[in-house]
N, C-alpha and C positions, 0 to 999 in steps of 0.2 A: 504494500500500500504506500499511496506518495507521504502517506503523513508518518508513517513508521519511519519511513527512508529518512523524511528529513528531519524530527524528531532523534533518530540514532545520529543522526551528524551532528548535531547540536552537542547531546549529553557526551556525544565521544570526545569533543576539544572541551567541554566544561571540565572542571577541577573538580578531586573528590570532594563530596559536602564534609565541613566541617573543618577543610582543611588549611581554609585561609587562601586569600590571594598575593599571590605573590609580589615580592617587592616592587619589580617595574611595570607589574598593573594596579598597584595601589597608587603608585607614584600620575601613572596613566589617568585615572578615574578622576583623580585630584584637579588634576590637568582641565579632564573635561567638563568636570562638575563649576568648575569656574566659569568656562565658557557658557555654561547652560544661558544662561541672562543676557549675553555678551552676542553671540552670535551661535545660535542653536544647532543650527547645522555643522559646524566646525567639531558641537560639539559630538553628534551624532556619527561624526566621520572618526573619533577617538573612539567611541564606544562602540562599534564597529570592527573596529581592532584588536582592540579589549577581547570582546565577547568571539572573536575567533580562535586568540590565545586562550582563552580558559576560563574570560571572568564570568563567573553567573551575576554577579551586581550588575555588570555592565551590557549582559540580557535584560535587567529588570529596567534598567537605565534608558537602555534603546528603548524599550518597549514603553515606555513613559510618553518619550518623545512622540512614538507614532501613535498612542492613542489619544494625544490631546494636539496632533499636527504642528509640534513645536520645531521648526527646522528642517523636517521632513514632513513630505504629506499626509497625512491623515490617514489611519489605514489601521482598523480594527481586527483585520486578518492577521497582520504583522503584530500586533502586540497582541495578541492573547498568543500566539505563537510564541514567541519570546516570554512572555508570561509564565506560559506553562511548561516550557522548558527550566525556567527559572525555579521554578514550584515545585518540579520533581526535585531537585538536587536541593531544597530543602529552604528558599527563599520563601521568608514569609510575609514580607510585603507583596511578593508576587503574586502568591497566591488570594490576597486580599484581592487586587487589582483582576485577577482574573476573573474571582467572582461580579466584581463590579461590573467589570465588562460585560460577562452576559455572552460567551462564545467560546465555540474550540473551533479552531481553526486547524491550518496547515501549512502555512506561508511564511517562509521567511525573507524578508530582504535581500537581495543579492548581494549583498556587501557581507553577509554572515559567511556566504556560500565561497567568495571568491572576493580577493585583495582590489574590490571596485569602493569606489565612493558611495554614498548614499546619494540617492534622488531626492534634492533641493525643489524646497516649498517655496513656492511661487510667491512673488512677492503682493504683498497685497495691503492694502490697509484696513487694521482692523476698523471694524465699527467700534465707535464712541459710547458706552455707555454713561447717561448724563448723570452727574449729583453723584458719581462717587469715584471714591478716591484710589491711589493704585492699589492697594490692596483688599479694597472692595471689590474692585475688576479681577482681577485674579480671581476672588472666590468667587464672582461671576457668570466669569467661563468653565469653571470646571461645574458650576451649578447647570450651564446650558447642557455643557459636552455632556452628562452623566443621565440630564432628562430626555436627551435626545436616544441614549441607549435603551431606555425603559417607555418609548414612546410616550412621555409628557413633553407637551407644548412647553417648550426651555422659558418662554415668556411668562407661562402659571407659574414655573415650577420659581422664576426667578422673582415672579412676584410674592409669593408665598414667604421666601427668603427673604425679602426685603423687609416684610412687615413682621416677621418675625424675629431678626434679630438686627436689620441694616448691615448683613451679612459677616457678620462677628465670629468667629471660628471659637471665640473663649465665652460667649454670651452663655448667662446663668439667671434665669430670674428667680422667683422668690418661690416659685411651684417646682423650682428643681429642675427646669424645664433645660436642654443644654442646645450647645453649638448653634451652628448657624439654622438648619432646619428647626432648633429648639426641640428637641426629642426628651422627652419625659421616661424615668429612669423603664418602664413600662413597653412604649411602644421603642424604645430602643432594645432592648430584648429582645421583643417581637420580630424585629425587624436583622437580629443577628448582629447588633452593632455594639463591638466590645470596647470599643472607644468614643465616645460622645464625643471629645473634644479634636480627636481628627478631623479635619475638614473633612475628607474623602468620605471617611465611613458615615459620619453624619448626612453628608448630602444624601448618599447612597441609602441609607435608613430613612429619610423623608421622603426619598424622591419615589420609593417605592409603595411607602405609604402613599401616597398620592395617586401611585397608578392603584391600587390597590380601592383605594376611594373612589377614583374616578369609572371603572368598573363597578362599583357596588350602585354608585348614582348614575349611572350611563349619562357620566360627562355634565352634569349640573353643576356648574360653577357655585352657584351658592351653598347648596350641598355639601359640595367635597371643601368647603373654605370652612362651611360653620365646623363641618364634620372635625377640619383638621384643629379647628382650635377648642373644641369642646367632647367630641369624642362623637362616634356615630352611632352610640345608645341613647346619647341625648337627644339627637337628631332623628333619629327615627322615634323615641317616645313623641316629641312634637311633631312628628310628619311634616319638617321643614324646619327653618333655624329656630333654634330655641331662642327663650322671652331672655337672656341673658344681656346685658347692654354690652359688659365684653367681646360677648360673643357676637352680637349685633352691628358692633364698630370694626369689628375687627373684619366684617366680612365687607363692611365700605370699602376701609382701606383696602383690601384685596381687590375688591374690583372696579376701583378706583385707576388701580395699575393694570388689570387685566379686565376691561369693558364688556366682557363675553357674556352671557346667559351659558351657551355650550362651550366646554372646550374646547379646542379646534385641533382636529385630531391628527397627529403626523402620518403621513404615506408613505414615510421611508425608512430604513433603517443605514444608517451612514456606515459603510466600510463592508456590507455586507449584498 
């Protein structure tokens, strides 16, 4: 099978688990993790290299790159590939990410396979997200990139996030409620999320909640907003938003930022 073939190519240059990466790919990783911010693809073409000598970081590393289109193109084949190669040899970021992803794949990069460069991301300019700062954007995008995997409108899922914590990664309110998605110790459980204050795992526990919601209401906006701020026992005892003013306001603000009655539902699933 082509995914055995290229899976056994992978783990054969990977390093035994446990046994550490060797000097001049730590040296290497360092290198490129610098660049990450600097110019992404530079760094993709280090990790590339890396991950052909042996490093499984720098599988996990690429496969960052290409599931959030940092440097190289976008490309959810590619990294859950890299992901799960990474994952068997006992990377457990990797395998976070793999779940998030949402795919097995078979695909890996030509630069893994052969001493080529990676295929540079077209230059482009991003869209401006308004009223927030850089580190708001940042948790922005990977709030879009992660609702686009779980087919949620990146726009609900980014409004959701806004009114719930102005996309805070450390936000805590007074209900215990955490991270940016604001997950209560509860349905972060529910949702498999062993770290609240990871961004990643947090979006990842709301954003599913959400799909999760939006199924249960077939897509009522009002619904899946009262639902996510009061719970959808309370919502179905009232057969619509409950008499809460909390809960009442809070579902302005949501669709204040997202004007929908219905969701609007995605058609595609990107990379696949």
């Amino acid at each position: 099978m082509i995914f055995t073939l290229v899976f056994s190519t992978v783990v054969a240059l990977a390093p035994v688990p446990n046994m550490g990466e060797a000097p001049v790919l730590v040296d290497s990783l360092a290198a490129a993790a610098k660049l990450e911010s600097l110019d992404a693809w530079e760094a993709a073409a280090l990790y590339c290299a890396a991950a052909r000598n042996g490093s499984t970081e720098a599988q996990y590393r690429l496969g960052m790159l290409y599931a959030f289109g940092e440097g190289v193109p976008e490309n959810r084949k590619m990294a859950a590939t890299l992901f799960s190669s990474a994952a068997g040899q006992g990377h457990v970021r990797a395998q976070a990410m793999l779940e998030t992803i949402r795919l097995g794949a078979s695909q890996l990069p030509p630069c893994i396979l052969a001493d080529v460069k990676p295929e540079r991301m077209p230059e482009v300019t991003p869209p401006t997200l308004p009223a927030l700062n850089a580190n708001q954007q940042k948790i922005a995008r990977i709030v879009r990139q992660i609702a686009l995997w779980h087919d949620v409108d990146p726009n609900f899922a980014l409004s959701i996030a806004r009114v719930e914590s102005q996309l805070n990664p450390q936000a805590l309110s007074l209900k215990s409620a955490q991270g940016v998605m604001q997950l209560i110790p509860e349905t972060a459980e529910r949702f498999n999320v062993r770290d609240a204050f990871n961004a990643t795992q947090n979006i990842k526990g709301g954003v599913r909640y959400l799909r999760w919601l939006l199924d249960r209401y077939q897509g009522n906006v009002k619904l899946v907003a009262a639902s996510y701020n009061a719970g959808e026992k309370a919502v179905d005892r009232y057969h619509g938003v409950p008499p809460y003013p909390e809960t009442q306001q809070y579902v302005v603000k949501v669709m204040r930022l997202y004007p929908y009655a219905q969701h609007k539902l995605i058609q595609r699933r990107l990379g696949v």
